[in-house]
C-alpha positions as CSV (number, residue, x, y, z in Angstrom):
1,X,99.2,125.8,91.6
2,X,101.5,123.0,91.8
3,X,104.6,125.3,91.6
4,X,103.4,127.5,94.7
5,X,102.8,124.1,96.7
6,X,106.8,122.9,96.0
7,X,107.8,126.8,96.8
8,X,105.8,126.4,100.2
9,X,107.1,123.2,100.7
10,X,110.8,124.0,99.9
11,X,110.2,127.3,102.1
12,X,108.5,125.2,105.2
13,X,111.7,122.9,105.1
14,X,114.2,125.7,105.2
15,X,112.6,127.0,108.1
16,X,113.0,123.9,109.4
17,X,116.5,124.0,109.5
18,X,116.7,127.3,109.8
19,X,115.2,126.8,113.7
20,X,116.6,123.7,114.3
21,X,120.2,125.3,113.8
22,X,119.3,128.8,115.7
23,X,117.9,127.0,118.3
24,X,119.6,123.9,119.3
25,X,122.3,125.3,121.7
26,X,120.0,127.7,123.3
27,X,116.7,126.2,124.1
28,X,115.4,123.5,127.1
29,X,112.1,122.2,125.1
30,X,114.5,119.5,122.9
31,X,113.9,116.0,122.6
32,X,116.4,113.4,121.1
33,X,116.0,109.9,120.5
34,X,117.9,107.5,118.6
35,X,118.2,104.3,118.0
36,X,120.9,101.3,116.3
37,X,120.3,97.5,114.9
38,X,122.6,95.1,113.3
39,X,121.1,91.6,111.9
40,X,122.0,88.5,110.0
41,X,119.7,87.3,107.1
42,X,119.5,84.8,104.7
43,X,117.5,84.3,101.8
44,X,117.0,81.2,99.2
45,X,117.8,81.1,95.3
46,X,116.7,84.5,94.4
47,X,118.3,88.2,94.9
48,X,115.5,89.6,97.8
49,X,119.1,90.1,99.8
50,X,122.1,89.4,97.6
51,X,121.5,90.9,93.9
52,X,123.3,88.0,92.5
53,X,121.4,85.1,94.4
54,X,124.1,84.8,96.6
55,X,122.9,82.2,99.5
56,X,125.4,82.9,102.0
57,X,124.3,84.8,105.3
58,X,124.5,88.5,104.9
59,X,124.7,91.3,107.4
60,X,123.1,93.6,105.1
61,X,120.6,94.2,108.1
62,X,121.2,97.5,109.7
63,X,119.6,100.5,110.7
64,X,120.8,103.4,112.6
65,X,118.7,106.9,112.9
66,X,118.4,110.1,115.4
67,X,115.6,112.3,115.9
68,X,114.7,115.0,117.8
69,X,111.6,117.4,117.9
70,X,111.8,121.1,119.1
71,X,109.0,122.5,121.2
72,X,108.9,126.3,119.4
73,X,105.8,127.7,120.5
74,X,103.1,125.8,122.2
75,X,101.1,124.9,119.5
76,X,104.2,124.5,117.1
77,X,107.0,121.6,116.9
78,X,109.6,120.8,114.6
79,X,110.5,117.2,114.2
80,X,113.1,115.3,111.8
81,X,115.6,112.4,111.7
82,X,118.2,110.8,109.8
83,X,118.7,107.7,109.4
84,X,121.4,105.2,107.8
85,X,120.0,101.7,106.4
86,X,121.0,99.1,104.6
87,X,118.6,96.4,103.3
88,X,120.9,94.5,100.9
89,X,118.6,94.6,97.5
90,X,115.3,95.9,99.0
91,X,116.6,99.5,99.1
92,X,118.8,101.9,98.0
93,X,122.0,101.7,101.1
94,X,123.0,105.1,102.9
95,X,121.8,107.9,104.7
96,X,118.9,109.4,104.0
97,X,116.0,112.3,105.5
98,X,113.0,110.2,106.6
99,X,111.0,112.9,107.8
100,X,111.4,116.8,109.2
101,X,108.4,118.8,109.8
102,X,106.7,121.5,111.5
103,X,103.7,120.1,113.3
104,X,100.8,123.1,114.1
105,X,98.1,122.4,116.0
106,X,95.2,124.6,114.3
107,X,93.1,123.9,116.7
108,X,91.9,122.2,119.6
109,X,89.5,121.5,122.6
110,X,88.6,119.1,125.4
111,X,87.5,116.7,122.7
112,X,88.7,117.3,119.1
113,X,92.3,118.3,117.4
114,X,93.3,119.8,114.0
115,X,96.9,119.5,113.4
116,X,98.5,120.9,110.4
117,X,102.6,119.2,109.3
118,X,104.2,120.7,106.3
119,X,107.5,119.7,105.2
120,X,108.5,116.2,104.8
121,X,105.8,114.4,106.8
122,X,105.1,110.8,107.6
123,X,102.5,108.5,106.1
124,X,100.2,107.7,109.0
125,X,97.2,106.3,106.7
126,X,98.6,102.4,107.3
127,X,98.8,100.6,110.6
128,X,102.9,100.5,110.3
129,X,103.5,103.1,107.8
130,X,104.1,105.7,110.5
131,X,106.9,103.6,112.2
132,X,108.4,100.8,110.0
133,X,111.7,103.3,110.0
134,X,112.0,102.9,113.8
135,X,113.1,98.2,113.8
136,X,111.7,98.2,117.4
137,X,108.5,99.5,116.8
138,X,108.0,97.2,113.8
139,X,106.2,93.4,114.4
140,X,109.1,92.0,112.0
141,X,112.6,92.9,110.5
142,X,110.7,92.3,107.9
143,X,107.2,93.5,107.3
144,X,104.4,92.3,105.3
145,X,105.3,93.1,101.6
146,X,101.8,92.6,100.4
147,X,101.2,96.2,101.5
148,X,104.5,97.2,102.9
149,X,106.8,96.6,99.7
150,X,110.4,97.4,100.6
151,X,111.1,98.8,97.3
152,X,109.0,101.3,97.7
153,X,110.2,101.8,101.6
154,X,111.5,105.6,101.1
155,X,108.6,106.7,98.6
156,X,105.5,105.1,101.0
157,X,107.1,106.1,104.0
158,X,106.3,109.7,103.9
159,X,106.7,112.7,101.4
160,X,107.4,116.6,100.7
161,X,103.9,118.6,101.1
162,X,101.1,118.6,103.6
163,X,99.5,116.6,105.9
164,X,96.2,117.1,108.3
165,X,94.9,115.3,110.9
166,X,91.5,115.7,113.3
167,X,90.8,113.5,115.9
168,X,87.2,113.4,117.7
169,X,86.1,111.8,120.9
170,X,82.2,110.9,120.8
171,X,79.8,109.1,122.7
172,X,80.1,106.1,120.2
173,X,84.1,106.2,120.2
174,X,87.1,108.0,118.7
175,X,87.4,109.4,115.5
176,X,90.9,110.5,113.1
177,X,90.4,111.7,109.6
178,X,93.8,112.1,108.0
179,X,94.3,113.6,104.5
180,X,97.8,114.2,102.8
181,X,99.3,115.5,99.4
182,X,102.8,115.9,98.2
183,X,105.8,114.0,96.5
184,X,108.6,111.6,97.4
185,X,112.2,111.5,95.5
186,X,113.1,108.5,93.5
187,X,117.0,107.6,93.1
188,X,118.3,106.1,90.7
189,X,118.8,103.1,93.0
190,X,115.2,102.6,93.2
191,X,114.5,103.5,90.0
192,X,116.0,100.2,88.5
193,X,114.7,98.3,91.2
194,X,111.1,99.2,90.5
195,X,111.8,99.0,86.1
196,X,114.7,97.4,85.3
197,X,118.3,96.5,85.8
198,X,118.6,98.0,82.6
199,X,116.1,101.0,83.0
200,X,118.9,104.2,83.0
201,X,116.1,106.9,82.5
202,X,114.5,109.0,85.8
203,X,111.6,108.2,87.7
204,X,109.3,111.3,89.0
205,X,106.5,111.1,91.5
206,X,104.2,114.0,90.1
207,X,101.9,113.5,93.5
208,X,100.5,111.2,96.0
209,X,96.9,112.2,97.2
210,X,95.8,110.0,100.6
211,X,92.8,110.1,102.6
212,X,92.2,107.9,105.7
213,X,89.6,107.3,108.7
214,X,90.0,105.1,111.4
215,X,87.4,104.5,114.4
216,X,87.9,103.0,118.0
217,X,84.5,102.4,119.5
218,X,84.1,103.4,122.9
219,X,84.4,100.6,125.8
220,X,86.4,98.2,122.9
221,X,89.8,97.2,121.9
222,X,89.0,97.2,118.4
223,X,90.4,99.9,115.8
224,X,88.6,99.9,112.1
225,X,90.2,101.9,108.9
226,X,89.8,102.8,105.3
227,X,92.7,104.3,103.7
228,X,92.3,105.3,99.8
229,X,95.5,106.5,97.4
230,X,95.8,108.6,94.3
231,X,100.1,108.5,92.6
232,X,101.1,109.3,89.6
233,X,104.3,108.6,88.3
234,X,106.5,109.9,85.3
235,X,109.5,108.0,83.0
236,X,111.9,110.0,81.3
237,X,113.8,107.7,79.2
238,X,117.4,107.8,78.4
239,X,118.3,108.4,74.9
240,X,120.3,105.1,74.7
241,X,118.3,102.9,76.3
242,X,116.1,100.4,75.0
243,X,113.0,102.0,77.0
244,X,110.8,105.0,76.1
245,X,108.6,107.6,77.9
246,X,106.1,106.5,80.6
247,X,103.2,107.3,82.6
248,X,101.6,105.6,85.3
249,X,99.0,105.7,88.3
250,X,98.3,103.7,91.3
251,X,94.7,103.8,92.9
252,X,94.1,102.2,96.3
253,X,92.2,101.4,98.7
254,X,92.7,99.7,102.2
255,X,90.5,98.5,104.9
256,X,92.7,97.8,108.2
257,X,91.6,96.1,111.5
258,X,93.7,96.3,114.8
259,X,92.4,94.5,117.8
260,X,94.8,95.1,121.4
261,X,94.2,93.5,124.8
262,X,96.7,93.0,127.6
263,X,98.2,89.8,125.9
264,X,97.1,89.5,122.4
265,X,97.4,91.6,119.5
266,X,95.7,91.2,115.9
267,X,96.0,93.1,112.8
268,X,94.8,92.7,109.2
269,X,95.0,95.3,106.2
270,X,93.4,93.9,103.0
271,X,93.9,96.4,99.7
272,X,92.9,96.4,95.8
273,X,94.9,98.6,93.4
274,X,94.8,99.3,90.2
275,X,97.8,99.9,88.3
276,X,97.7,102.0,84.9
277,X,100.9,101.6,82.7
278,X,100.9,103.7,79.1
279,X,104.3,103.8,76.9
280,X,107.8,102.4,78.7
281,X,108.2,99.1,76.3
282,X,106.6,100.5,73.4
283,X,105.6,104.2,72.7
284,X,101.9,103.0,72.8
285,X,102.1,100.2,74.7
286,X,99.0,100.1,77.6
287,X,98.4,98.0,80.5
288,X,95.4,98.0,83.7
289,X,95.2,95.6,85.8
290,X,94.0,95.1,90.0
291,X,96.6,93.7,92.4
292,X,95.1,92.7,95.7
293,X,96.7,91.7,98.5
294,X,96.1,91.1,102.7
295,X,98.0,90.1,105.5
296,X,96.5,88.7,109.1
297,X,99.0,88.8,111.9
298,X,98.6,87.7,115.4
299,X,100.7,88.6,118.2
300,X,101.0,86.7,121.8
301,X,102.6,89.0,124.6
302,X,103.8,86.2,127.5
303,X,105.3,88.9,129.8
304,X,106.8,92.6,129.3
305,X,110.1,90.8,127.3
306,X,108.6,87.6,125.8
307,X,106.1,88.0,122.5
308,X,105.3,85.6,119.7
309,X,103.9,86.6,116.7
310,X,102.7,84.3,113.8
311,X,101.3,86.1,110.0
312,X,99.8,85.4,106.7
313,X,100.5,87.6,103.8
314,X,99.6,86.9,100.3
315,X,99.7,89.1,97.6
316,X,98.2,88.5,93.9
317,X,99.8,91.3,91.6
318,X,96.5,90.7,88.7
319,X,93.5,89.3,90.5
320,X,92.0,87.8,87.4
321,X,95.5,85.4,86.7
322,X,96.1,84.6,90.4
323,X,98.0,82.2,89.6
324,X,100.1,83.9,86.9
325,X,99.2,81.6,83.9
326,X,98.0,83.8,81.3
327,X,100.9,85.8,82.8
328,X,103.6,82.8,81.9
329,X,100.7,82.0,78.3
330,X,101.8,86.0,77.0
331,X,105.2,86.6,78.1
332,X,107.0,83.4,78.9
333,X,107.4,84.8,82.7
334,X,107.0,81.5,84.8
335,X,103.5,82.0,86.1
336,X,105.2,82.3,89.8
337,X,106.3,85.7,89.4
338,X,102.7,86.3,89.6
339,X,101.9,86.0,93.4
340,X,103.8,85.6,96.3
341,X,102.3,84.3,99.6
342,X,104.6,84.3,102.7
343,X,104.0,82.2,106.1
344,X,105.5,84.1,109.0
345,X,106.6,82.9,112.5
346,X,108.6,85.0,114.9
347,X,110.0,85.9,118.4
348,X,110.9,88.9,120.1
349,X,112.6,89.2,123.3
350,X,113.5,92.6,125.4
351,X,115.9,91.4,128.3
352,X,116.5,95.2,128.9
353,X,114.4,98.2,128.9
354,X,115.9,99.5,125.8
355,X,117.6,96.5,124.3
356,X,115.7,94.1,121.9
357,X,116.6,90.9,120.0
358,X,113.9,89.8,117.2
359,X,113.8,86.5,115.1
360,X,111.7,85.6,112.5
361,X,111.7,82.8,109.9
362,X,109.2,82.9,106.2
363,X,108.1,80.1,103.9
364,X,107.8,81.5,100.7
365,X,105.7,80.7,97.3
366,X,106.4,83.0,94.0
367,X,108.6,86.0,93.8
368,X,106.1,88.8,92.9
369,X,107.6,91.0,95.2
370,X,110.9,90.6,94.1
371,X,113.3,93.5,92.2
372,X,112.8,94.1,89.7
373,X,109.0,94.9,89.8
374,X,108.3,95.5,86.3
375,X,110.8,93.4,84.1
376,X,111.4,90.6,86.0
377,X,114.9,88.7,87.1
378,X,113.7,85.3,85.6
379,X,117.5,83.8,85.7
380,X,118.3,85.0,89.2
381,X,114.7,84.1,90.9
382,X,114.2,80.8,89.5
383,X,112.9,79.1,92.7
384,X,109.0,79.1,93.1
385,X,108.9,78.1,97.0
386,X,112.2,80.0,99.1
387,X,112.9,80.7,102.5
388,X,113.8,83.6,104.3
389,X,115.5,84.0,108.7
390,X,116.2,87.0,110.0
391,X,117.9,87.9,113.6
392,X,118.2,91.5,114.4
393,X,119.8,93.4,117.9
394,X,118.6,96.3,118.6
395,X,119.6,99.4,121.0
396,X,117.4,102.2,121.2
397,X,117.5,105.6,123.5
């Protein structure tokens, strides 16, 4: 079964291109957008930009990406884009395939809609997941990494397989059930970001499984979610390293909140997940524990250019050692690589329709969410409390 899914998806994708090449010269029913930021940022005694703890302002902030979606038939578009980023140490730098899909629509009526994507489609089961590639559609430069962990930017931000959504209008309100299953490649870049500096095996996703629902009562602002996940995750170790086969699963699930009026904004996604770990250090080595984690985020629009935006994001990676000291008691990690909570205040100002500057400034405690996830860089993030600015320009079309 799984091999006819990857020889669907591999087939949907090279149609994909296929059209997209065949028709680009010759057809009216294009759309192409693009867009281009350059930052500064600057982080405190620990490698979230620099590898090396360097302290000195970096320009490792930039994103550049086109897209364009192809009207085929009317209930068929294509959709991809490209994009070039670099993050400093939160992801892998170059260019790289964020999405391109064919997007069906099944079905429809007056009020409902079944769409269908296969190829490499988007995450839309969390409030940003669906556009933290795009910087101007994002609160931050740099999101909440409770839920939205960097590290895992290319993997959670969408993946090879299929997707379906149904929205429902009702008397009560609006309905969208989403559900999605595939895989996302992991480099080698992100591979010793997520293990080890030392880690020189391959990481495989064997699948990710989502389901989501999300309501907006009728005559309210208000949006409500659940989101649940289902990954799991193979290590091939290299034959000279000092690491041996692995297998692991994530299991999530999210409630999400989204309130919008004419001037404010609030949004709040609280998750649990519970991380299985067997082999890796040791042939039979085990591990389960629950992370939890929630941000609250509030957002002030003074005019069409002017918005403040203030957040709260904390994130606890074994909820019965919150504070990381039987963490610190069994491994001699200092106890602060067991958390990391993050105060966020920010500004964003469009003097033009399409131009955009952002700032943003974070008060830091722990480095949980620091590279390496699994063996810790205890020499280079020796700080408990750090602090993190960010200013980004940004042009979009």
């Amino acid at each position: 079964m799984t091999k006819l899914i990857n020889v669907s998806l591999k087939t949907g994708l090279l149609t994909c291109l296929a059209l997209f090449q065949l028709t680009a010269f010759a057809s009216q029913d294009w759309a192409i957008h693009g867009f281009a930021s350059q930052g500064i940022i600057q982080a405190e005694d620990n490698n979230f930009v620099s590898r090396d703890a360097d302290d000195d302002i970096s320009f490792d902030l930039t994103e550049i990406g086109i897209n364009a979606s192809y009207q085929w038939q009317p209930d068929i578009r294509f959709a991809g884009q490209l994009v070039y980023i670099n993050g400093g140490n939160r992801y892998e730098e170059g260019a790289r395939v964020d999405y391109l899909l064919m997007d069906w629509t099944l079905a429809s009526d007056i009020d409902w809609q079944l769409n269908l994507y296969l190829g490499r489609y988007k995450n839309q089961h969390w409030l940003y997941s669906s556009t933290r590639d795009v910087p101007h559609t994002r609160p931050s430069a740099i999101l909440p990494q409770s839920v939205y962990y960097d590290i895992f930017r290319d993997v959670a931000l969408g993946s090879d397989g299929a997707s379906l959504s149904y929205t429902r209008l009702t008397d009560i309100g609006e309905f969208d059930l989403l559900w999605s299953y595939g895989t996302s490649p992991i480099s080698d870049s992100a591979t010793t970001l997520l293990l080890s500096t030392t880690a020189g095996g391959d990481i495989d996703q064997d699948f990710t499984h989502q389901a989501s629902i999300f309501y907006r009562p009728e005559g309210t602002s208000w949006q409500y979610g659940i989101s649940l996940l289902d990954s799991d995750f193979k290590y091939s170790a290299d034959a000279n390293e000092g690491y041996f086969d692995a297998d692991a699963t994530s299991q999530r699930v999210m409630l999400n909140l989204l309130y919008n009026s004419q001037q404010w904004e609030f949004a709040a996604e609280l998750f649990q997940e519970r991380f299985f770990f067997d082999g890796f250090f040791t042939p039979d080595w085990s591990h389960d524990q629950k992370a939890q984690g929630f941000y609250a985020q509030g957002r002030y629009f003074f005019d069409e250019q002017l918005t403040f935006m203030l957040r709260y994001d904390r994130f606890d990676a074994n909820k019965d050692d919150r504070k990381g000291t039987e963490l610190e008691r069994n491994t001699r990690i200092p106890a602060y690589f067991g958390y990391m909570y993050d105060t966020t205040v920010g500004l964003t100002y469009r003097f033009e329709s399409n131009w955009q500057i952002q700032a943003e400034y974070h008060w830091l405690e722990g480095t949980a969410r620091l590279a390496p996830a699994v063996v810790p860089d205890v020499w280079t993030n020796d700080s408990k409390n750090w602090q993190l600015w960010a200013l980004q320009l940004m042009y979009w079309f």
